[in-house]
N, C-alpha and C positions, 0 to 999 in steps of 0.2 A: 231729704227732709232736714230740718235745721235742729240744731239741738233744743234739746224740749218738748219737742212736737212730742203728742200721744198717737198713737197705731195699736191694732189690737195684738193681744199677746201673741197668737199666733202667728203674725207675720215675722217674728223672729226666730221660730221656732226652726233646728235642725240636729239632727242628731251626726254629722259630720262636721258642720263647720259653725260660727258665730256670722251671720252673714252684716251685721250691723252691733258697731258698738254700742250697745243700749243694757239700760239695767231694768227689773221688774218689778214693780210698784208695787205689794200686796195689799197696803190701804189703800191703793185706786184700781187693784187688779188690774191694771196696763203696762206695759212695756215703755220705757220713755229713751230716747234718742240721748246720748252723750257728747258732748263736745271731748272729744279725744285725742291722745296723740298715742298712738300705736311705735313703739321701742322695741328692739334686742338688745336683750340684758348680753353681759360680757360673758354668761352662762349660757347663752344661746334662748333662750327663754324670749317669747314673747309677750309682752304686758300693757295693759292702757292706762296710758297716767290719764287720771280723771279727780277734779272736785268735783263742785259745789255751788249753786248761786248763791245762798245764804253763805256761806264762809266755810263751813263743816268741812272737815276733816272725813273724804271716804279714802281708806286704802290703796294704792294700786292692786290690780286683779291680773292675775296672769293667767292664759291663756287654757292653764293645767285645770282653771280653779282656784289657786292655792294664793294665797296674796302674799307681796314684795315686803319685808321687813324696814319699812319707811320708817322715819321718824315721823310722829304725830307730837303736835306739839298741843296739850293740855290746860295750860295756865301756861302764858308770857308775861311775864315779866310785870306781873299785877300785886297793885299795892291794897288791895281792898277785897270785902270777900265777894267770894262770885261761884256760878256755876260752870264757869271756863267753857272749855270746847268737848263737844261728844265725841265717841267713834263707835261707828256701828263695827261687829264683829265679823257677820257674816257665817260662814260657816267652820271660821277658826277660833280654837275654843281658849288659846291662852296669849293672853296680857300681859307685857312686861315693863314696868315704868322703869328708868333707865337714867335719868334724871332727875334732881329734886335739888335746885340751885337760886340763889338769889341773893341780896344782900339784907333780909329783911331778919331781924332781929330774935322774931318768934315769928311760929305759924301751926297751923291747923289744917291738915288735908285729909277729906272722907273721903274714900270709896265706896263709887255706887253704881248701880247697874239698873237698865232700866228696859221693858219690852218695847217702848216707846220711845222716842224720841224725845217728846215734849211730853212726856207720862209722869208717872210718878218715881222717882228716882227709891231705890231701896241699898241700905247696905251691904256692901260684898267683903269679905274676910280674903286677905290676900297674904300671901309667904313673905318676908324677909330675907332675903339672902343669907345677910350676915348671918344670921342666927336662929334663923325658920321660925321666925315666931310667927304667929299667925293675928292680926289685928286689921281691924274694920278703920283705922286711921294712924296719921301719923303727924307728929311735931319737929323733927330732923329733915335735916339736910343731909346729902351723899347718901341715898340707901338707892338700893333696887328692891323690888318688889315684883311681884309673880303672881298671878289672878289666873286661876282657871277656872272651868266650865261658865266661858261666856259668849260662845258661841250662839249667835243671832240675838244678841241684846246689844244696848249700847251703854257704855261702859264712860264714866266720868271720873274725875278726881276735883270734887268741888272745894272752896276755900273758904273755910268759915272762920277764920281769923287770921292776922297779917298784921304786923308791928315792926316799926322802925328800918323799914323798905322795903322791897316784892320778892315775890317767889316765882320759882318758871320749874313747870312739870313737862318731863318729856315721854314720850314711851314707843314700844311699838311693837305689831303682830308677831306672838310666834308661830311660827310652824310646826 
């Protein structure tokens, strides 16, 4: 079957093996085929590197369940405000931005979280490293940041203001 194709859920279904890389649609209740490439991590782990047709950002998934700590990249290098790229969570519950770099002058970055994809996006309150502060946005450059209980939402860091050249957000799954 070629990637895309719909099949019913159950023809994926095994309690021993994945017999087909595919993922499960709960807005369409079907099982949908992946275009994939099947790796061994240098940990011996096996994982399927998988996008997107639209562009999005999904995780790799490794074979445990447990997703690969990839970089997701959030807002590139964008001079204007936007609601950048999503990442669905899955069944891992914390977020770690990791990046927050650009040449732009000032900026404005929410955190938000959303059941949907294209839903309505709501504020999330995430940790500071430096200094555990706890805030729903931020103005700096060089922090990390830490979001938990976002497991099966998807999680954004939108740009509601950008001055005097772009900003670029990076982040990615913890385990």
């Amino acid at each position: 079957m070629p990637a895309g194709t719909k099949y019913p859920k159950d023809l994926n279904l095994s309690l021993r093996s994945i017999r087909t890389p595919a993922i499960y649609d709960s807005n369409l209740d079907e099982w949908l085929m992946l275009s994939a490439n099947v790796i061994k991590t240098e940990g011996g782990l096996f994982i399927f590197q998988k996008g997107t047709d639209d562009g999005r950002t999904k995780v790799d998934a490794q074979l445990t369940g447990r997703k690969v700590g990839e970089v997701a990249t959030l807002q590139d290098a964008v001079s204007a405000v936007g609601n950048g790229n999503s990442i669905y969570m899955e069944s891992n519950d914390t977020f770690k931005i990791t990046e927050i770099s650009g040449t732009s002058t000032s900026r404005t970055l929410i955190f938000e979280v959303c059941d949907t994809e294209n839903g309505t996006y709501s504020l999330i309150q995430g940790m500071r490293l430096l200094d555990s502060a706890l805030e729903t946005q931020t103005s700096n450059k060089y922090e990390i940041w830490v979001f938990e209980g976002v497991a099966g939402l998807w999680f954004r860091c939108r740009v509601s203001a950008v001055a005097g050249g772009n900003v670029t957000v990076k982040g990615k799954v913890v385990a």
